[in-house]
C-alpha positions in Angstrom: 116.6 274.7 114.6 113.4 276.4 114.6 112.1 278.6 117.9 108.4 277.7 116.3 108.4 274.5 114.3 104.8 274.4 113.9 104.2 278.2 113.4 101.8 278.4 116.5 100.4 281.5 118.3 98.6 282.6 121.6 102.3 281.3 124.1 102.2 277.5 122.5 105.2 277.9 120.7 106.9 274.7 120.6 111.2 274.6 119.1 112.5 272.2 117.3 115.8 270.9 115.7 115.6 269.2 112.3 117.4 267.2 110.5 117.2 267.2 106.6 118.9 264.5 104.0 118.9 265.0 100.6 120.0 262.7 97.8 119.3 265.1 94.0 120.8 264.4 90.6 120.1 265.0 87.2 120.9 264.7 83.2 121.4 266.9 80.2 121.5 265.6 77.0 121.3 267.7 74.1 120.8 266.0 70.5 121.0 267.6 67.5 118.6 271.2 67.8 116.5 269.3 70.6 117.9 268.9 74.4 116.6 267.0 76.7 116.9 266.8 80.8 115.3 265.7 84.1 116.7 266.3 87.5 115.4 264.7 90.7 115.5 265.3 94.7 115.0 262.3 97.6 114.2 264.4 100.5 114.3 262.4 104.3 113.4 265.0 107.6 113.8 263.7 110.8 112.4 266.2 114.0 114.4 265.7 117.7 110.5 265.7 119.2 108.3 266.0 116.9 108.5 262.0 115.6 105.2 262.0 114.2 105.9 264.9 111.8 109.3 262.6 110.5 108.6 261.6 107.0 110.2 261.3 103.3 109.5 263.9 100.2 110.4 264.7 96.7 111.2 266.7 93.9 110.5 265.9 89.6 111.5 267.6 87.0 112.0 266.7 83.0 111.5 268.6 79.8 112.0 268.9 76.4 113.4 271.4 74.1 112.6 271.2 70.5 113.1 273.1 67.6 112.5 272.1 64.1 114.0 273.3 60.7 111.8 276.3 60.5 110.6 279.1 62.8 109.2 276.2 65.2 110.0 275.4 68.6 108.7 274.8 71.9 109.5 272.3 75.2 107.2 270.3 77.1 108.0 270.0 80.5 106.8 267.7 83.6 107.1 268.4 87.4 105.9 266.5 90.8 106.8 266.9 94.3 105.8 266.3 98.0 106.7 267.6 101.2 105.2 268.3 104.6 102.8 271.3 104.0 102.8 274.6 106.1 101.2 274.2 109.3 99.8 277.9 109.8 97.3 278.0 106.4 95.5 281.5 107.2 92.6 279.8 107.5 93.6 277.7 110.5 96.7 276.3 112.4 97.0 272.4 112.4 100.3 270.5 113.8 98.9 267.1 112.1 101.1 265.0 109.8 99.3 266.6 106.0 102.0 265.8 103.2 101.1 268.1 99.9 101.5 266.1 97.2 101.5 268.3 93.3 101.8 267.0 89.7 102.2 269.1 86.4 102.4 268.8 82.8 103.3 271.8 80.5 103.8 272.1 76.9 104.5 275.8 74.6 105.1 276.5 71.2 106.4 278.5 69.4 106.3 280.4 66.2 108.5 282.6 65.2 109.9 285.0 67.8 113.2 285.5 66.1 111.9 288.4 63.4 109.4 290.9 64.7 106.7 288.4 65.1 105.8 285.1 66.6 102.6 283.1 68.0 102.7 280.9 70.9 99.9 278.6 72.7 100.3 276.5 75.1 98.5 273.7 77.6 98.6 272.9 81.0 97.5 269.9 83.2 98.2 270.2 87.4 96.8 267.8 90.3 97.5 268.9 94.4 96.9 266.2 96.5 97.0 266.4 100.9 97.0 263.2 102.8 95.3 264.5 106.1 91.6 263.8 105.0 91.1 268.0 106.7 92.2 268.9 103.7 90.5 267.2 100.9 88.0 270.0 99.8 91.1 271.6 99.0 92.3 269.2 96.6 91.9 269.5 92.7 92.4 268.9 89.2 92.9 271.6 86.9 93.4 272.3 83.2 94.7 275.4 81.3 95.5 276.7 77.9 96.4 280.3 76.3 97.5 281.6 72.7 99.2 284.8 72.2 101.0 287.3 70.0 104.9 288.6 70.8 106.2 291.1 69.1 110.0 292.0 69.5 110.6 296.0 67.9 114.4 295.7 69.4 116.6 293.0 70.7 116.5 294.7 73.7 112.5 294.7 74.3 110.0 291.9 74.1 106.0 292.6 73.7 103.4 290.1 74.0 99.7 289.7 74.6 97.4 287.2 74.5 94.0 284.8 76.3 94.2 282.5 78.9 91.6 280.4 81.1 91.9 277.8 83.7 89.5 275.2 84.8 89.5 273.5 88.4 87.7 271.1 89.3 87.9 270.2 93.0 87.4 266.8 94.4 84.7 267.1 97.6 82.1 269.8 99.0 83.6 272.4 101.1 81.8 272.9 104.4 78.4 273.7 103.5 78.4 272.7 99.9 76.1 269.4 99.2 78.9 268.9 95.9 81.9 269.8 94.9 82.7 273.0 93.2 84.5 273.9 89.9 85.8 277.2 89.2 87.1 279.4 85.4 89.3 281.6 85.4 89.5 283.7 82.3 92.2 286.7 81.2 93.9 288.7 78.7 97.4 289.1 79.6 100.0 292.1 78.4 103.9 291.0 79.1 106.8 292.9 78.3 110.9 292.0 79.1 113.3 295.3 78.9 117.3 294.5 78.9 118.2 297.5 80.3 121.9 297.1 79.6 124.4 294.1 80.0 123.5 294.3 83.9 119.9 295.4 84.4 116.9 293.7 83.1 113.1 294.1 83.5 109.8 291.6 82.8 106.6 292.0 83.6 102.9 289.9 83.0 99.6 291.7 83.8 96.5 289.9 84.0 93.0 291.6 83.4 90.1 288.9 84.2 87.9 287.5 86.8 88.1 284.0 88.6 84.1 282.9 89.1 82.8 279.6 91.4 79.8 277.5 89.8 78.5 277.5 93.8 78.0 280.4 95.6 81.2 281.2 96.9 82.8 284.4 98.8 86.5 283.3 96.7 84.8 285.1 93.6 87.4 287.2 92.1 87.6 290.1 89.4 90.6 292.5 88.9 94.0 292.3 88.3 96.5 290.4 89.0 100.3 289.7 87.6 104.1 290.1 88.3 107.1 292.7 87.6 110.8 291.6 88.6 114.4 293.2 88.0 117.4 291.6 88.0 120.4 293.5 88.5 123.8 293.0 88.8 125.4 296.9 90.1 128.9 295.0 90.3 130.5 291.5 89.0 130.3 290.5 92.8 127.1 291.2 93.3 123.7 290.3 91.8 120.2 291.3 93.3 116.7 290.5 92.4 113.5 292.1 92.9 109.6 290.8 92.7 106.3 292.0 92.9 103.1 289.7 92.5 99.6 289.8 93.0 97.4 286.5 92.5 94.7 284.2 93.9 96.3 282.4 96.5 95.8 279.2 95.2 98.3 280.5 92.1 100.8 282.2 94.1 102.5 278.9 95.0 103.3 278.2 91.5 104.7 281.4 90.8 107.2 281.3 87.6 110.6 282.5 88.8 112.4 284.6 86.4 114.7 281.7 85.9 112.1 279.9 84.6 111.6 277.8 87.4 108.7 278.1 90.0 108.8 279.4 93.4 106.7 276.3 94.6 105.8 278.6 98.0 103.0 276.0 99.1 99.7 275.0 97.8 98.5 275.6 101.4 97.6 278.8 100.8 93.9 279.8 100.7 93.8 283.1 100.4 91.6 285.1 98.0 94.7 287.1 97.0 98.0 287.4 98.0 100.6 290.3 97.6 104.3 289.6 97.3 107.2 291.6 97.4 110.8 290.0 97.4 113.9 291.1 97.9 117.0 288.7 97.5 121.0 289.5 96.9 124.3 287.7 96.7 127.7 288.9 97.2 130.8 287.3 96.3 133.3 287.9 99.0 136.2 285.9 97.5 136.2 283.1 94.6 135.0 280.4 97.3 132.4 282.6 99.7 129.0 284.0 98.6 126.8 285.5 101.1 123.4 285.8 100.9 120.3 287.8 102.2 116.6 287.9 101.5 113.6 289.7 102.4 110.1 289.1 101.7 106.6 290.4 102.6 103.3 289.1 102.0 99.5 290.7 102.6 97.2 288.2 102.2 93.6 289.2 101.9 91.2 285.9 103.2 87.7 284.6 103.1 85.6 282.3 104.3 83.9 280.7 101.1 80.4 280.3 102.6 79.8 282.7 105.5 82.0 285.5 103.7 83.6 286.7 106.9 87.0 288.3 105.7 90.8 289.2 107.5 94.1 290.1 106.3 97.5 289.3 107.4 101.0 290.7 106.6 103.8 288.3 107.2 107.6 289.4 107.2 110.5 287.1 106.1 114.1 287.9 106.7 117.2 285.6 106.4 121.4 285.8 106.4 123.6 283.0 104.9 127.3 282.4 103.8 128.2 279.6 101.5 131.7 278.1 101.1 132.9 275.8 98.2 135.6 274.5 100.1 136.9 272.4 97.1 135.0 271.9 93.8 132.9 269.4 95.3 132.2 270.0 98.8 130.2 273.5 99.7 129.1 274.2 103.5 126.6 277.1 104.7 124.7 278.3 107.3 121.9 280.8 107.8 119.5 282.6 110.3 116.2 283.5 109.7 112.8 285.2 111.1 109.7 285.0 110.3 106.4 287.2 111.6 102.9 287.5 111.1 100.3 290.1 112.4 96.4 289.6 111.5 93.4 291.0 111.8 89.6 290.1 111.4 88.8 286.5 110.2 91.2 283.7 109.1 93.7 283.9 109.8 96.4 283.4 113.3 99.1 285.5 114.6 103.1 283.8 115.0 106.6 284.5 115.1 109.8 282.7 114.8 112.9 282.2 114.2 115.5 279.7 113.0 119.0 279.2 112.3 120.6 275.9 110.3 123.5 275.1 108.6 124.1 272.4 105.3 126.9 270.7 103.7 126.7 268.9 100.3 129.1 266.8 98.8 128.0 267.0 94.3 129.5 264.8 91.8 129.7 265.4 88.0 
């Protein structure tokens, strides 16, 4: 149930109760040095009122791992999803029907990287799609590649640096624009990932470079951006993991995780940069009960591409949870959340909110 299902301001607040099925699976199959997966998600949400916002989503993923005989390896990987996107942007607050619809293609190699030394490259394809016709100056194609140098002086610390650039081409004229824009982003990146000891470990990936718009356009950006997370495990029971991150809004949604996977926060969001900081723990209470918190906070600085008004906001994320594997199986939670959002200047709307839902899953191997 959510107090503010459509994450509206100014005393039109409207609650809702939600009802989510999932259907997921997935395959590993490893085969001689290569291994080889994919893992999908069937998503059906049903609102109590809100009908018209009922609809179906999805989540893709499949990859490759290869290695060869020598000091070569790499993995190609391929994800897609769709799901209702978030209703408060930052640039406005819309309670239509706008599904947000992605595609990606990766591939890296690699080689090297067990000595001292090792080169790696790799390619990138991505397409984000809406279906609410609001949104389609927002939609684009965009292509990527980078080549760098790691260097590994202990097995406890990883060096690397290295090029990068991005090309996006979007698919109609914003407001104001008689064509559609393209915009390059160009950088060279440091990253480094310190194993502290057996329970503490440390990466980081800074970014020095400058994201420019063939049209005149306010979203011009120069600096630096990039990401620092710990994880840390202070007793068997209990593991906690901290981020920081600072990129163009339109990256921050596809955030890597330090798991490897990718945060996939929305491709709603139009900021021209976005701070993160999160905070998320887990404690085992007993062999069958984990509970879990989380915190997050978000400044978000945002621009109107043609007039170049500006505004920030700072939005606050809190939750609780508790998860039981009743048998090996079935598992059962339930968790409470609230979220908040103050603003000021242009762009952006204030709300608060909270919510509270449980889940049961029933998994099969």
């Amino acid at each position: 149930h959510f107090t503010n299902a459509l994450n509206s301001s100014g005393g039109s607040e409207v609650g809702d109760t939600v009802w989510t099925t999932t259907l997921s699976g997935g395959v590993n199959v490893p085969f001689g040095r290569q291994r080889a997966y994919a893992n999908g998600a069937l998503t059906h949400t049903r609102y109590s009122d809100l009908n018209g916002l009922d609809g179906q989503g999805y989540n893709l993923a499949a990859g490759l791992d290869w290695a060869t005989v020598g000091n070569l390896s790499g993995n190609l990987t391929a994800n897609a999803g769709r799901r209702q996107a978030d209703f408060n942007t930052g640039v406005s607050t819309v309670s239509l029907k706008n599904n947000e619809s992605y595609e990606e293609l990766r591939a890296r190699a690699l080689l090297g990287g067990v000595g001292l030394l090792g080169i790696e490259g790799t390619l990138g394809w991505r397409r984000v799609n809406f279906s609410a016709p609001e949104f389609d100056s927002r939609e684009y194609e965009q292509s990527s590649a980078s080549a760098g140098v790691i260097y590994r002086p202990s097995s406890a610390l990883t060096l690397g640096t290295g090029l990068s650039a991005q090309y996006s081409d979007y698919d109609v004229p914003s407001f104001g624009q008689a064509e559609p824009d393209t915009s390059s982003r160009r950088e060279v990146y440091v990253t480094a990932e310190w194993v502290a000891t057996g329970a503490s470990t440390v990466g980081t990936r800074l970014n020095f470079g400058k994201t420019d718009y063939e049209r005149p356009n306010a979203e011009d950006f120069s600096g630096v951006t990039g990401s620092l997370y710990w994880q840390w495990r202070p007793t068997g029971r209990t593991a906690v993991t901290t981020t920081l991150s600072r990129d163009t809004g339109q990256e921050s949604g596809f955030q890597s995780l330090v798991n490897g996977g990718r945060t996939r926060l929305t491709a709603t969001d139009f900021s021209r940069v976005t701070n993160i900081f999160a905070l998320g723990a887990n404690y085992e209470l007993t062999g069958k009960i984990v509970l879990t918190g989380a915190l997050s906070y978000a400044r978000r600085s945002v621009v109107d591409s043609i007039s170049g008004r500006s505004g920030n906001d700072n939005t606050t994320v809190t939750s609780l949870g508790a998860n039981w594997s009743a048998t090996r199986i079935i598992t059962v939670g339930c968790k409470v959340g609230h979220e908040t959002r103050s603003a000021s200047g242009f762009g952006s709307f204030e709300d608060s909110g909270s919510n509270c839902g449980c889940q049961g899953s029933v998994t099969l191997n």
